[in-house]
C-alpha positions, 0 to 999 in steps of 0.5 A: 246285888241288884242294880237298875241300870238307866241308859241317857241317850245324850247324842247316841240317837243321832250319832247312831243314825248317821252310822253305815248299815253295818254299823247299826246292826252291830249296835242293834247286836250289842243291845240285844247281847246285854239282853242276853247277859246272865243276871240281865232283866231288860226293861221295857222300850221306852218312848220318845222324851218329847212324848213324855208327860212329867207329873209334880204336886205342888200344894195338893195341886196335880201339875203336868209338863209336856217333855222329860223331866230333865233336858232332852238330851240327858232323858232316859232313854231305856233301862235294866235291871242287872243282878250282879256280884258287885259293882265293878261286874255292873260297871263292866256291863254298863260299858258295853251297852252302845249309848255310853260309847256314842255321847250318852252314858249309863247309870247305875244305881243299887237297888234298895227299898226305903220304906 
């Protein structure tokens, strides 16, 4: 089963950064052993929430926002694609990814066509 795998940066960009040098390579390692995990897609980077720009169509009419969709605090922050037996594997490599342990989170999300 495929899962998509959307990581919220909550406070884990500040928090981050206030870790020693050390400790910032070690999260810079962790990210990529996710990468390197069998069954792992990784997304693409992906830009700062507050150079996002969120599109609606109310009416007909296209209307565009400055900023994330949600909050900045809870915005997508990066994402995955993990192909895995079931959702505890899934559950299991979501709780190694940095930003679920320094105040974001992971979630996950089967992958399914609706139309």
């Amino acid at each position: 089963m495929q899962y998509v795998m959307l990581i919220y940066q909550g406070t884990a960009l500040e928090r981050q950064a206030a870790l020693s040098e050390d400790e910032q390579k070690q999260v810079y390692a962790d990210y990529q052993g996710i990468n390197q995990t069998p069954g792992v897609t990784p997304g693409l980077p992906m830009g700062l929430p507050q150079n996002a720009t969120t599109v609606r169509v109310d009416g007909g009419k296209t209307l565009t926002t400055d900023g994330p969709f949600v909050g900045m605090k809870e915005a997508v922050g990066s994402w995955f694609i993990l192909e895995a037996d079931d959702l505890d594997a899934a559950i299991e490599v979501a709780s190694r990814v940095p930003a679920a342990r320094y105040g974001g989170a992971v979630e996950i999300r089967p992958s399914e066509v609706y139309w």
